[in-house]
Structure formats: C-alpha cells, structure tokens
N, C-alpha and C positions, 0 to 999 in steps of 0.2 A: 044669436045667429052670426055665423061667421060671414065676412066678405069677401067673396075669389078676387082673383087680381083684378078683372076688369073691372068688380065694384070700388078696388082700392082707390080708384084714378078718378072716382067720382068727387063732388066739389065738397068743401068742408059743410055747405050746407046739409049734405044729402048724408054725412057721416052723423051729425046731432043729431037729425031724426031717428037714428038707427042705437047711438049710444049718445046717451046727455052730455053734454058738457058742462060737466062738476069738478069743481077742484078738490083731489081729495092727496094733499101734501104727504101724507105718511100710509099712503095707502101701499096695500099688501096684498091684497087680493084681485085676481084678474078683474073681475068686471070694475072694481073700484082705480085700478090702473090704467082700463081701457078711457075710462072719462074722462081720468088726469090727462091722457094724451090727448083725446079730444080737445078737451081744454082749453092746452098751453095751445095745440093749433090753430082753436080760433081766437083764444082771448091775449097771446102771447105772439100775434104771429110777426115774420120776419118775411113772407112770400104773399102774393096775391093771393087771393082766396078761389084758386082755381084748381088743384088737383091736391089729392093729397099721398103726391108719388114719395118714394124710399126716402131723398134730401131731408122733404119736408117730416116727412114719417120722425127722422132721424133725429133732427133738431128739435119735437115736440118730444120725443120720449124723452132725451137728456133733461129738457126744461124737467121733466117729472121725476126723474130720477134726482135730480139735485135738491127740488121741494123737502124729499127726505133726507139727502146728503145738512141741507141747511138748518134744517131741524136738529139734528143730533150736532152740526157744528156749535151750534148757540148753545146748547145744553152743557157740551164741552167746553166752553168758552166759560158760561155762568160758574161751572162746576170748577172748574181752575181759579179764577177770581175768588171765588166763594171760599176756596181750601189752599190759597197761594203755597202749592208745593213750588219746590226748585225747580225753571224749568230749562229746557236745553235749545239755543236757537243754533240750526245749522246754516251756515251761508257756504254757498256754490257758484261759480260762474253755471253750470251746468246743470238742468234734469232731462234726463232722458225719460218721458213717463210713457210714452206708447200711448195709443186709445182708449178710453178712459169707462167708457160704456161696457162693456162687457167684464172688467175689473170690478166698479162700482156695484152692480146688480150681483157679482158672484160674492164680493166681499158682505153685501146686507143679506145675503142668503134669499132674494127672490129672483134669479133670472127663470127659475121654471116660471111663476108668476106670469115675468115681461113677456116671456117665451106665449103664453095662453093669449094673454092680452092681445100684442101685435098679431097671433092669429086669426082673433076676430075681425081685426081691424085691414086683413087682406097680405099679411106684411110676415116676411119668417126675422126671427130677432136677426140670426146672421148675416141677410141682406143689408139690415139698416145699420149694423152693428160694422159694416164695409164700408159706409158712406162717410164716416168718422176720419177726419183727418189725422196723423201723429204731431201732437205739439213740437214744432220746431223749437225747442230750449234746449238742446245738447249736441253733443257730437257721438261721443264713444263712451266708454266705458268709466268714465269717472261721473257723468252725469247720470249712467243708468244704475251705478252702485250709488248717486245720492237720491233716487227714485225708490230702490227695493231700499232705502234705509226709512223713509219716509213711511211705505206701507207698513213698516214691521215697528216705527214708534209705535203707528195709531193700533195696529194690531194688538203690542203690549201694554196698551194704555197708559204710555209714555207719556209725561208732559212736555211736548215739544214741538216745534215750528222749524219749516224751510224757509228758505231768503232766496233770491234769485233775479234775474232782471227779464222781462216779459219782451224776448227778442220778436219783431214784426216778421222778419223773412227770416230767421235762423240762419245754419250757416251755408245750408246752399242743396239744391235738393240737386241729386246727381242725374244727367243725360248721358246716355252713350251714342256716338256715331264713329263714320270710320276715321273720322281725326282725333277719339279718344274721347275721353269724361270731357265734358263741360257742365259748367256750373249754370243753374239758375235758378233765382229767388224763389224760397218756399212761401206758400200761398197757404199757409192752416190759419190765417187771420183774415182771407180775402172776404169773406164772410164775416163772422162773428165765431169767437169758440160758446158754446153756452155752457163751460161748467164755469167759467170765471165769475167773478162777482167784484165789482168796480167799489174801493171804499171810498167814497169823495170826502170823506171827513178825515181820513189818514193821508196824509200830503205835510211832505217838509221841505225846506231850502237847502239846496247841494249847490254848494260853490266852486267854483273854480279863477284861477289866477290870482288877479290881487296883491295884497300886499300886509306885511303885519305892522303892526301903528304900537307902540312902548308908551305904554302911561308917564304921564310927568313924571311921579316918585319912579318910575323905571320897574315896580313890584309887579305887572300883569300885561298882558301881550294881550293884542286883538287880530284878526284874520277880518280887513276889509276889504272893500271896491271888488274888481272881477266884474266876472258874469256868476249869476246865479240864476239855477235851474230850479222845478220843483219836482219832487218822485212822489209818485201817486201809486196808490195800493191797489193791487187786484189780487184778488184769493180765488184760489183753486182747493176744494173740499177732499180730503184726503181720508177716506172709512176703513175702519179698520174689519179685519175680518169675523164676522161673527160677533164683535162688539158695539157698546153705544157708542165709543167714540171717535170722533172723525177729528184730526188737528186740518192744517192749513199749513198751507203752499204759497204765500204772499211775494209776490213779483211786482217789479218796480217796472213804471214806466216814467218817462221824461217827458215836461210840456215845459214851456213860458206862460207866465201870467199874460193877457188880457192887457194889463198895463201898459207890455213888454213890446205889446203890437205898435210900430211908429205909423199912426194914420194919417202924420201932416205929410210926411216922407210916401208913403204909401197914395194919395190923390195926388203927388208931385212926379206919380211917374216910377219914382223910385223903390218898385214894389218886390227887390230880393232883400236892398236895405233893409226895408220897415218892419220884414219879418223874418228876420237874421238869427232873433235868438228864439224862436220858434225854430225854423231850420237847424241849427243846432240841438235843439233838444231832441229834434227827429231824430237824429245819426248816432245820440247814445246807445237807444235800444234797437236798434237798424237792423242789425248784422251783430250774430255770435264770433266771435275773433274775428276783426276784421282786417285786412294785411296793414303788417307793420314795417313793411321795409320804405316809409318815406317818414319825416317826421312826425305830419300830419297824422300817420295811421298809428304811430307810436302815443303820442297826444289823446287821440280818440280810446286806444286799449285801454291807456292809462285812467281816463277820465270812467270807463264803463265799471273800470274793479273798486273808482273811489267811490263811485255814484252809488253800487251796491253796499260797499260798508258802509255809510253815511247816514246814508236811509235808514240800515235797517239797525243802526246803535241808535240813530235817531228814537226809532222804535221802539225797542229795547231797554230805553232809559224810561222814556214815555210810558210803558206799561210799567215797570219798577214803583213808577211814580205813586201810576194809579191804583195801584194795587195797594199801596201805601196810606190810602186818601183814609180818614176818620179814625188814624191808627194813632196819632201822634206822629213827630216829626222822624223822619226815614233819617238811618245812619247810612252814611257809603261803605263803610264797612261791612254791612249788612249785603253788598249790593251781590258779591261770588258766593254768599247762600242761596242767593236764589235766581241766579242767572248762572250758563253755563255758553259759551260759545264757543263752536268749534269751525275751523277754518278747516275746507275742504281744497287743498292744497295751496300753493302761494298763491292764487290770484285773489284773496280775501283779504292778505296781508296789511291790507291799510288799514283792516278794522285796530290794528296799534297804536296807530299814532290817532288815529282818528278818535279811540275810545279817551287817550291821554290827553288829548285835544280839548276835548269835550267837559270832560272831570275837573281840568287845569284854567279855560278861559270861563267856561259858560257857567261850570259850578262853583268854583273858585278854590278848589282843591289846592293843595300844597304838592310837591314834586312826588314825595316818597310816597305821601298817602294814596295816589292817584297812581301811582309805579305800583302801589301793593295791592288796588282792588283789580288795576289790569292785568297783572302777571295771576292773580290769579282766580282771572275771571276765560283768560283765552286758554284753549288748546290747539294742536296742531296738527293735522294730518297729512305725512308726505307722502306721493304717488310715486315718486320718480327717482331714479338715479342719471336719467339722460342728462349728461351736462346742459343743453337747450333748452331743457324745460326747468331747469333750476330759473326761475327767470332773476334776471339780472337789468334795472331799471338806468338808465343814464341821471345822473344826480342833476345835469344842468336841465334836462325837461321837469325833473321833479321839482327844482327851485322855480320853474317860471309856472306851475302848474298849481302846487300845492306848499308854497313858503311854507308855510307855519309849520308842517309836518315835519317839513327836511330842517327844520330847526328840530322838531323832538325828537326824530329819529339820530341827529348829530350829537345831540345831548346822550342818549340812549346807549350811542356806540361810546360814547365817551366815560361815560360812568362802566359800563360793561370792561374796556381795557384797564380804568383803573383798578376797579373788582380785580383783574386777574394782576394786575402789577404788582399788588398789593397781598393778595392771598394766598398766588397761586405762580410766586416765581420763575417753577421749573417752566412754567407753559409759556412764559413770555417770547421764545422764539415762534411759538405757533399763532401769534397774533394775526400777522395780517393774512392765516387761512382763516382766520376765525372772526374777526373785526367787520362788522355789518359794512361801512363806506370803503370800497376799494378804491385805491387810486394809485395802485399799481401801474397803472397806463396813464398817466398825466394827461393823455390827449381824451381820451374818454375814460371819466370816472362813475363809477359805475354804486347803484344801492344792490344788495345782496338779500334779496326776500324770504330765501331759506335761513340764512342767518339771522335775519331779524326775530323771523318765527322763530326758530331755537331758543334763541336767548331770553326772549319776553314772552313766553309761553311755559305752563305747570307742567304741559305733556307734551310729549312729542310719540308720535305712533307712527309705524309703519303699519303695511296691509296683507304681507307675507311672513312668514315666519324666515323663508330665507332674505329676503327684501330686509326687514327689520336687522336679521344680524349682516347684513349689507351695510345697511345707515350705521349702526355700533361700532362696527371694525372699520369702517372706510370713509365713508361720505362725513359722518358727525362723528367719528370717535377721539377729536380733540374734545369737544361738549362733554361725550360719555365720562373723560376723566373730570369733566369742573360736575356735573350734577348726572351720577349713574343711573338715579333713582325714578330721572326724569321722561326715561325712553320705554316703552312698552309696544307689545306688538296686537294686531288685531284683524288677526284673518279674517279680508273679505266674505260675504256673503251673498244670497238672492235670496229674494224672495218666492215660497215653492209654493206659493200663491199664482201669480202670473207665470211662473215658469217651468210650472208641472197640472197645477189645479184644472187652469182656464184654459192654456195652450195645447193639453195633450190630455183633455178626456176619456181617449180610451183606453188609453194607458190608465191617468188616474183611478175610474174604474176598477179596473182590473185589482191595484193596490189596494184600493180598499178594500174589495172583497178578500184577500188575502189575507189583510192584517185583520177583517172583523171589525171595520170603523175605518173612520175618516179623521184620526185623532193624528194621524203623521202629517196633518196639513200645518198643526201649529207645533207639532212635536216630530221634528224631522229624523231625530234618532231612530222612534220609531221603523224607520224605513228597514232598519239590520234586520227587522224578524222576518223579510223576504228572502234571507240567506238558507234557512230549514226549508224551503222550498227550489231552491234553485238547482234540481234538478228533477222535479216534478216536471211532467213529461204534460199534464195538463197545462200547466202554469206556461210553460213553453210556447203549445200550440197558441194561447190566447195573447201570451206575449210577443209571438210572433205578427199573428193577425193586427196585434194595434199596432206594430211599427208601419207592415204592408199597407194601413188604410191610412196613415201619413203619411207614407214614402209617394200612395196614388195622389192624394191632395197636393203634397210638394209636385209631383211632376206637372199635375193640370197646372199650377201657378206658373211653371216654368214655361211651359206653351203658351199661355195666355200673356204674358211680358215679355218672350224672346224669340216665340216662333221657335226654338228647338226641343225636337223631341226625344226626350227620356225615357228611360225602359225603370219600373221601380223593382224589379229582377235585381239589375247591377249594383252594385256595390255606392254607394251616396259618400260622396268624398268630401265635405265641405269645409271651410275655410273663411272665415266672416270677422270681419275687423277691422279698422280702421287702419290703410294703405301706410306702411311703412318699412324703412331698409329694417329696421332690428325684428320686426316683427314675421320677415323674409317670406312672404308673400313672394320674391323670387325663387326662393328654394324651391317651392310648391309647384312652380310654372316650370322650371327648369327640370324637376322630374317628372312633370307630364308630358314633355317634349322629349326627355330621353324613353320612356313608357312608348308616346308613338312612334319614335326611329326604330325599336324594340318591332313592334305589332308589323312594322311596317317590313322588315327584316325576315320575318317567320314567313310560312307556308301557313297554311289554311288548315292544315290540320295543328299546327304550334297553338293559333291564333284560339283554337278551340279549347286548349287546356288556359290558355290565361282565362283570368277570371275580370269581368266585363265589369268595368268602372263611371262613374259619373262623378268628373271633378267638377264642382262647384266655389268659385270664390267670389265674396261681395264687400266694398267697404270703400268708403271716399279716402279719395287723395287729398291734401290739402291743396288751395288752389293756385299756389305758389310754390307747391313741393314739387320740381323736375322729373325727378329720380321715380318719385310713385306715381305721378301720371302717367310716368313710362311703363311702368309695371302694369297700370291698368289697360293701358293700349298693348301691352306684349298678351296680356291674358286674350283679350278680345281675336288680337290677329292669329294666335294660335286658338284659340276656339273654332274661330270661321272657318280654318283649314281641316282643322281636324274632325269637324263634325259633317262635313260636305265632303268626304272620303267616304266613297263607297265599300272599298276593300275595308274598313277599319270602323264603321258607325256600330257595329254590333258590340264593340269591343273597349271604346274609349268615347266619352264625350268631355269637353271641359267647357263650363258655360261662368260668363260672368253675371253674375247677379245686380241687376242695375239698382240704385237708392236704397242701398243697405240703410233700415233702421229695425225700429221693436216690433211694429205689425210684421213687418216679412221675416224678419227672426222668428217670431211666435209661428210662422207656415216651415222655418227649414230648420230649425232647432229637433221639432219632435220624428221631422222624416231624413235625417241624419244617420247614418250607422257608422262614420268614422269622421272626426274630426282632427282637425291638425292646430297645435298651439304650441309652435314651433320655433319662438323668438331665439336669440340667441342668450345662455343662460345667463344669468345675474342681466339684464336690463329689462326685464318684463317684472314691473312691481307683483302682482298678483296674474291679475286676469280675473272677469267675472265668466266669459261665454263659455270658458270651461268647465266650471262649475255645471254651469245652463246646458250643456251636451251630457255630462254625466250621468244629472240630476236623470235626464230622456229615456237613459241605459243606451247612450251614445258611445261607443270606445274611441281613445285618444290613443294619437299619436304623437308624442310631443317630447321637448327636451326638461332637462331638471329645472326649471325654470317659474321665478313668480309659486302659484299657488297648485300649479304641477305637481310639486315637491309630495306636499301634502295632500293631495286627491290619489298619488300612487299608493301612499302608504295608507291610505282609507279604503279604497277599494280592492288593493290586493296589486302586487305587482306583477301577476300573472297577467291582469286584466287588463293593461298599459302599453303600449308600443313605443319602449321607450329609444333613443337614440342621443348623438349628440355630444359635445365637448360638456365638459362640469363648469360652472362659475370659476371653481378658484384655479379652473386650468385656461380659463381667457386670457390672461394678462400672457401667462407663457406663451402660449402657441402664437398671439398678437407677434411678440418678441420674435418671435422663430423667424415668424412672416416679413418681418422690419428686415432679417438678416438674410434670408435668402433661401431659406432651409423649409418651404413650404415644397411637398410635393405634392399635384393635383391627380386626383381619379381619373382613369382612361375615360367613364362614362360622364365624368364634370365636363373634360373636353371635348367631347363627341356631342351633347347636348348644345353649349357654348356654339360651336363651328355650325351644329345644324341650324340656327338662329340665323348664323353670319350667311349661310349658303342661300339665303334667301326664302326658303322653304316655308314661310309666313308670309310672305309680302317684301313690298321696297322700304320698309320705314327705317330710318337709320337708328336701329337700338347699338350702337356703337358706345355710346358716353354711357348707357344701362352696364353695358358687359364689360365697359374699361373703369366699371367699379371694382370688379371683382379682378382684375390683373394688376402688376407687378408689385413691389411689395413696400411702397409707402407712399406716400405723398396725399396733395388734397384729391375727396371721390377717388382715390386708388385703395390697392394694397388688400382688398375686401375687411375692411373694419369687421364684418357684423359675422364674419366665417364661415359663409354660404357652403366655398371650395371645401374649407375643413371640414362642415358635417355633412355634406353630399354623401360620400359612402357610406356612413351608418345612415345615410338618411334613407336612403334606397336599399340596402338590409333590412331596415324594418320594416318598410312598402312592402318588399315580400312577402315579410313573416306575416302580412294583412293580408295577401292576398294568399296565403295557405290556410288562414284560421279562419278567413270569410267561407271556403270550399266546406268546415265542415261545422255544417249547420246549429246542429247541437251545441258545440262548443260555443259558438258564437253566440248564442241566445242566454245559455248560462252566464255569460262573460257581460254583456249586458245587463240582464237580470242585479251580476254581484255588483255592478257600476250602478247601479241606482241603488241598492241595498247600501253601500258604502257612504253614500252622499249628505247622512245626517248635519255631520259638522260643517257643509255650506251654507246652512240656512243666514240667512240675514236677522232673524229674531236672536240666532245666538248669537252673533255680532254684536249687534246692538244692544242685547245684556250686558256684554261683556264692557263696550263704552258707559254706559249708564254708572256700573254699577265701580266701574274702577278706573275713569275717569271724568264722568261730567256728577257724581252722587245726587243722580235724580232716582226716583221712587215711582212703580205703577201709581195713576191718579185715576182708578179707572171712573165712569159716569155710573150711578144706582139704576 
C-alpha cells in the first residue's frame, strides 16, 4: 500500500508498522528496498524520529543504496588482492562528481526499483534525489574529466583508485547581488555526506618543515622535527555501469593526534595555543585553492598538494606491501609492474620527490635504483599551456617547507644537465629553458613543476590533439628532441553515462529505440547509426519534442533561481565555464549588447524577422580574479536592463546563471540548442562541456580551438558555426597589435561605447574595456583577441540565427551532432591510457 504525501510526514514509528524494518543490503526489489530504507531511518538515523519528510527520505535511501555500493566494493577489493593485477592510482587536486544518488541507482540498473520503492513510501525518487547536495571537491573541468575518468575505470573493470583531499567548504559556492558574485562557504558537509565511508585504520604521518639530520658515516639522510600532521582515509564507492565492480575515491583529511592537544596550556587559559596544530590541520583540507597572494596562502597551497601525495605514496607503498605478504620477499623493481601513477596535472608533482624520498630514506634504496622505479612508475598529464597555470614554486618556501625534497629535486636537476652535457651537446644552449631550478631572477628563484614532470616522468600526455602538437612544437619541444618517444596525446572524454543516459532521458529514449538496444551506452560509436535516420521526418518530430520537454524544464529552473522569465520557443544561447579573459566570456556579453543596440535600432516590424534569443551564461570567477568578477557583474547589469525592456523582452534575454556546477549543468546541458566554446585558439587545452553539448545534439559555436578541432571534424563541418583567428595565426596578429596595425569593427566600437554610454548602470567597467584598448602594455593591448574575432564572431551569430528559422535543418544538424560524438566517450580514453600508458588489464569481479 502506497503512502500520499500526508502519510509521508508521518513518524518513523507509523512507517514500520506499514513496511518492516529489515535490512536487506543487496536488495533489488521494491518491497525489499522499501524496508532497507525504512531501516537505515530508524536504525541508522541522523534526525529525530519525528517525520519522515524528503531530507530524511534522502539520507535513508543513500544509506541503502551504499549497503550495495559496499558489497560489490569488498568484492572488488578481495578480487584484486586475490589476482594482484597492475593497478593504476590517479591523484587530482580535483573531482568534480555531481550527485551521486541518481548515478549510483542508474549505474547498478535499479532506479525503476528505488523509483517503486520511494513510491510506497510517499516520496517521488526526483524529489529526494533534489535534496542531495553536489560534493564540493572541484572547480572546473579538470576535476569533472577526473570524475567521468573514474566512472569509465569502474565501468571497464579497470584496476584502479582516485586520490584526492576531502575539501570541508570547497571553493566557494557562488551568490549574486547588485555589487556582483560574492563568495561563500559551500555547506555539502554541514550535515554529513552518506556515501563516504571513514577508514580509521588507513592514517599516516605527513610532515612538514624541519630539518634533515646526515648520519655520522654521511651514507643516509633523515627528514626530522617540524610539525606533523596525520591524513585519514575516507572512501567514496564508485559502480560501474552495469558491472560488479565498483573501485574507490579515497580522499584525505587532516587531524592532530590527541597527544598534540596542550592541556596544561589549555586550563592556563591559553586555549588557541594548546590546539595550534589541531588548528592547522583544520586549514589543509578548509578550502579548494586557497588565495596565494600572501606567503601564508602560498605555504598553506603548497602544504595541501604535499599532503595529497604523501598520503596517498604512503598508501601506495602500503598496499604493494601487502599484496606482497606470504609471497616471499617483494623486489622494488618489481614495484612499476604493478603500480601505475598518474599525475593529474602539476599540482601532484611532489608525488617525485616524495616517491624518491620514500624508496631512498625509509627503504634504503640506492640513488639509481630508486631514480629507475620512479621514472618508471609516474606519468604525466598536462592541461595547460597558460603561462600561470604552469605553476612555478619559490625554492626558498620549498626549503623552509619540505628540505629533504628541494635536496632530491636539486640532485634531480643536476643529474638531468649533466645527462644533457654529456649526451646531448647541441642542447646545451637550451638548458636553462629546460633545467627544473630557475634562477634566472636571483631575487626570486623559482622550482619549475612542469619540468620536473617532464623530465622524471615515462609519459607525458596532452588532452587535445591540437594541445598535444602545442606541447611538441612549443611548450616541450626542447624534451621532444632529448626523448621523442616520451610524448603522446589523449583526447579527453565524458562519461555518456551521466551526460546523456541519466541527464537527458528523453532524448536517451529516443536513441535507443532507434538503434534497437541500449548497447551505445558502453559503445558510444554506436551512436553513427542515427546518421541513416537523420532525415526521418519521424525521428525529427520526437527529437524535437525531447529537446522542447528540456528547454520547458530549463526555463521552470530559471524562474525558480532568478525570477526571469523565458520563452523555451527562443533560441537557448548558453555559455557555462569557468569566468576567464581566454575563455572570453567577454566576447559573448559584448555581442549581446551589440544584438540589443541592434533590436533597439529596428521598428517593430525588423524586430519581428530576428529570431528571439535566450543568452544564458554561468561559471565562478576566481575570488581574486578582477578582470572576471567584472565580467560577471557586466553580464548581470546588462541582463537587468535588458530583460526589463518592454519594447525588446520578446526578442532578447540574457540571464546569468548563478553556482555553476554538475546538477545545474545536468538541467541546461540537455535544454541547450546553441553553445559557445569560444576561447581564444591554441589556449583552451581540450574542453570537456563541449563534448557534453554535442553529445545533447547541441550545435556549437566556437573557434578551432582545444578539442573543437576534432568534434567539427566528427560531426561534420556543416554542423559547426565556426569562426575565429587559427592558433598558429596568434602569435602574428599579437604582433600586428604590439605594432599598431590592428583595425577594430564599426559594431566592436559601437558595442564598447554602448557600455561607456551608461546604458547598463553607473559601475565603472572602465579597467574591463581598457583591457581591450591600445596595443601593448600590462591588462592592455587585448592579449586574448576579443577585437580581432568580433567580426567573424558576429557572422557567425547570424548564420545561427538563419539556420535556427529553418527548422528541419536544425533538427537534422543536431541529430548528426550527437550521431558524431562516439570518440568523446571517456571509456575510449581511458583505453587508450590503460592500454599505452599505465599497461593495466580489465580485472573484472565473477
């Protein structure tokens, strides 16, 4: 017997009598589901035993759903021990995982199940499946492609583990008012999460400062005194689809021992004293990046990326170990057969010295020996070519932070120049691009974390195909001449699990029935046999219908968080990203500003041939980035004005989308019909939301840029709106611009001036707009070529707004955009890592 809502709100007692409370962990069938959740609410519970409203609903069903998640993790766990294949540990500053509950239940194939169950129980699964917070552990898109890498090991029953640190407020959940974004503390721990699982028996010692101590014979070094912290394990269950096996997500948190506590100090009054390194431990895992422009905040970055390697080699070594136990004595040579570690761009980089560290004092390894299991036990994965994000460490915080390292690392650059002194003559002029310690600047010397990678790492990957020949010809191509063999590329991926399966059901749907099976979920090639169909006139109507029931779910979500209302008729313009100049989230504002002086210009009958727009843009600034706060406050004041325009609401909205992450992506991903991934070309490594719009049968507007490249040439370049300078035409036209020889677009100026005329408000976007004027200096000169691509950039706006008018065209143009999208899946990625860089092997569970 089901219960209406009014019975839902009844007390847990009055739920028992209705369905028992039994625990039934691997349960699969509604009524045996229904009792699990009964259950975990009364015998697991976290609330008063007074309602059993959505929260509580929420947090009982997780507990049940995990009971299963934990079952197949063990199984996994025994089964890898049991068959010690090689396995692969990925370490990230970053996951971006999204809500975990409507993932987990579609990945073990029962959400109809939960879906029957919470019916009985008063409850629709979507309600409670709302209540779910998004794990604060990422930012952007380097943490949501180590999330969709995650789902797609356990999917290929990969042997393999995340690393991560278990941030308490993440980096900052975003507000908007009329003085802009402001930041404050994310709250997904103010509670409890329940899929974690606390390991109190996995805990190691992470030091910091100190000093290293030379044995009397001088033959062995030790790292003592400091403070030392301890990192405790908590695992998050990661299932694969359709399979037994689920790996783990183990995140690191920071405490002080008990010991640590000063209690004499602490009754004497002195009670910040006495728990000083408690307090400290608190501030490792505090905040995801937290500002570095004092030394203190530079100290604290530094301490969170060693604290994550530390741990998790710690770990690392530790299962090697164990795995090893009643075998006879374990060789270290033995050790890069069956470990694989990959750094998820430079902020892992300590796992080098830290693994050399480890092998040299604690095992007692010899130099070479311990040089030959680490080079080829790491690989490396670069995201960036922004000079800023190359991070570049000051050698004197390194010395007073982590001695012992900035000893193997100076050993490390020293051996490496003679290698090249000695081998590789002709290179000797290109040493100190290539020499890990720079000290070029005598006032500030600096460690070089891309270099280090490079040089003591087997592989080095890029994430684009033109990114990758970026890194070869420019960024590393002194490297490519000492070791060619060392560079390889590896287009990003998603997972079309979360980002077509669960997010856009009716689309999904639809695929299926088309292809005759559901076999493109794991085989995303699959998807090309919706090309023999894409001008099926049936296929049309229903693909039109599932965008229109997104486009209406996007716009309720927009009313319900911004109070502006949307027409799901107009044309859905979106733009979702993380706030920055390269990524020109300017360009986007500045053509909808010159769009409205446009609209504003016409008569009423002009006004009726354009075709009716909804610009949409979301994504945090960093909270010390100027430049994109401003951005996000110009989007805002030109929103307010332009959507309180009477003559013009029919015709243009532009809305900012406040706390961009993966739930609200999963609502404006699938009600999308034109996105913009518009950086300027050669500085956008890949992109994954690109991918994630395609995948929707989303059309792009974007430059050759990142993993653009290769999504035009998949989907067809009919299907593309393309525009924009080329990569290797940046460096020229920069030059032009340094000389004088830039000439700007009538409508770049007119847009520009309409800003300055006030026509938004009084905020002084003056230092925004004197980015893009005269032609050099610092914040001048427009670096990122806004002025330059403006006019193809607004050419191709058009050519959107003729192909949006005819409908047919558009649908089929869509249709071949998700037909095309097989080679984004993240399962072929991560083949392609596995199988020709980390040589791990499916391990699947019986």
């Amino acid at each position: 017997m089901a219960l209406t809502e009014k019975d839902s709100e009844s007390t847990l007692g009055c739920l028992s009598k209705d369905f028992p409370a039994v625990a039934h962990p691997c349960a699969e069938q509604p009524s045996e589901i229904t009792s699990n959740i009964v259950y975990h609410a009364q015998y697991s519970p976290h609330f008063s035993p007074l309602k059993f409203d959505p929260e509580q609903a929420f947090y009982a069903t997780a507990l049940s759903v995990r009971d299963n998640l934990i079952q197949r993790w063990n199984d996994t766990y025994l089964h890898f021990h049991k068959h010690d294949p090689k396995q692969t540990y990925y370490l990230s500053m970053e996951y971006l995982q999204g809500r975990a509950l409507t993932n987990a239940i579609g990945n073990l194939d029962i959400q109809g199940a939960y879906a029957d169950a919470l019916k009985k129980l008063g409850h629709e699964i979507e309600e409670i499946a709302e209540k779910e917070k998004d794990a604060a552990l990422g930012n952007g898109g380097l943490g949501r492609l180590a999330s969709c890498f995650l789902d797609s090991m356990a999917t290929l029953n990969l042997p393999a583990w995340g690393y991560g640190l278990r941030y308490r407020y993440g980096l900052f959940k975003q507000k908007i008012s009329k003085e802009g974004q402001e930041e404050v503390a994310e709250d997904w721990l103010e509670k409890f999460s329940p899929w974690e699982v606390v390991r109190h028996d996995v805990i190691f010692p992470i030091r910091f400062f100190g000093h290293v101590e030379i044995s009397s014979t001088g033959s062995s070094r030790k790292w003592v005194g400091g403070e030392v912290l301890q990192a405790l394990a908590y695992d998050i269950p990661i299932p694969g689809y359709k399979t037994k096996n689920a790996i783990s997500l183990r995140l690191w948190d920071a405490k002080a021992r008990a010991e640590d506590f000063n209690l004499f100090q602490f009754n004497d009054g002195q009670y910040e004293s006495a728990a000083l390194l408690h307090s400290k431990a608190q501030q490792i895992c505090a905040v995801l990046y937290p500002g570095d422009t004092t030394e203190n905040g530079k100290i604290l970055r530094l301490k969170q990326q060693f604290f994550l390697c530390s741990a998790s080699l710690q770990d690392i070594i530790a299962r090697f170990k164990k795995r090893k136990e009643g075998k006879g004595p374990y060789q270290w040579s033995e050790f890069p057969n069956k470990v694989a570690v990959q750094l998820n761009d430079t902020h892992p980089t300590l796992s080098i010295p830290e693994l050399m560290r480890l092998l040299l004092d604690d095992e007692g390894l010899g130099w070479d020996e311990a040089w030959d299991v680490t080079s080829r036990t790491i690989a490396y994965t670069n995201h960036t070519v922004l000079p800023e994000a190359l991070e570049k460490w000051s050698q004197a915080i390194m010395w007073k932070l982590l001695p012992r390292h900035m000893e193997i690392i100076e050993e490390i650059d020293k051996r490496f120049k003679a290698m090249v002194n000695s081998n590789h003559r002709d290179m000797e002029s290109k040493l100190p691009l290539m020499q890990i310690l720079d000290s070029s600047n005598p006032e500030k010397p600096v460690v070089r974390m891309a270099n280090l990678c490079v040089v003591s790492s087997h592989t080095v990957n890029g994430v684009a195909q033109l990114h990758s020949d970026i890194l070869k010809s420019e960024l590393f191509a002194h490297y490519v001449s000492l070791w060619p063999g060392k560079f390889q590329n590896k287009t990003n991926g998603i997972t079309p699990r979360r980002w077509l399966r669960f997010c856009n059901q009716e689309l999904s749907n639809i695929i299926t029935k088309w292809l005759k099976g559901d076999a493109w979920i794991t085989n995303l090639d699959l998807l090309s046999g919706l090309c023999q169909f894409a001008d099926n006139e049936e296929l049309h109507a229903e693909w039109a219908s599932a965008k229109m029931a997104s486009k209406s779910r996007l716009a309720q979500y927009i009313l319900n968080i911004t109070g502006v209302m949307i027409d799901p008729n107009s044309l859905f313009d979106i733009q979702i990203k993380r706030i920055h100049e390269y990524k020109r989230q300017l360009l986007n504002i500045l053509g909808a500003v010159y769009r409205y002086k446009r609209l504003k210009e016409m008569g009423d009958e002009g006004r009726k041939k354009a075709t009716p727009r909804t610009i949409m843009i979301g994504g945090k600034a960093f909270a010390t980035y100027t430049n994109a706060k401003r951005i996000v406050k110009l989007v805002n004041d030109v929103g307010s004005v332009i959507n309180n325009d009477p003559e013009i609401k029919d015709y243009l909205k532009v809305v900012f989308v406040p706390n961009y992450n993966v739930s609200v992506a999963e609502i404006l991903i699938p009600g999308s019909d034109l996105s913009q991934h518009i950086s300027t070309a050669g500085m956008e490594a890949s992109g994954t939301s690109n991918m994630k719009f395609a995948l929707n049968g989303c059309l792009i507007i974007g430059t050759l840029d990142g993993a653009n490249v290769e999504i035009r040439e998949e989907i067809g370049e009919d299907n593309f709106f393309l525009f924009g300078a080329k990569a290797d035409e940046v460096p020229r036209l920069r030059k032009e611009r340094e000389n004088g020889l830039f000439k700007p677009d009538p409508r770049f100026e007119e847009a520009k001036h309409f800003i300055r005329s006030g026509a938004f408000g009084t905020y002084n976007y003056e230092p925004l707009l004197d980015s893009l004027e005269g032609n050099s200096g610092y914040g001048r000169g427009d670096y990122f070529l806004v002025g330059q691509d403006f006019p193809s950039y607004m050419d191709a706006q058009a050519q959107v707004d003729e192909a949006y008018k005819d409908k047919k065209r558009w649908v089929k143009m869509s249709i071949l955009s998700t037909a095309g999208c097989g080679k984004f899946s993240s399962d072929r990625t991560i083949s392609q890592y596995a199988k020709e860089i980390w040589g791990i092997n499916p391990c699947p569970v019986p």
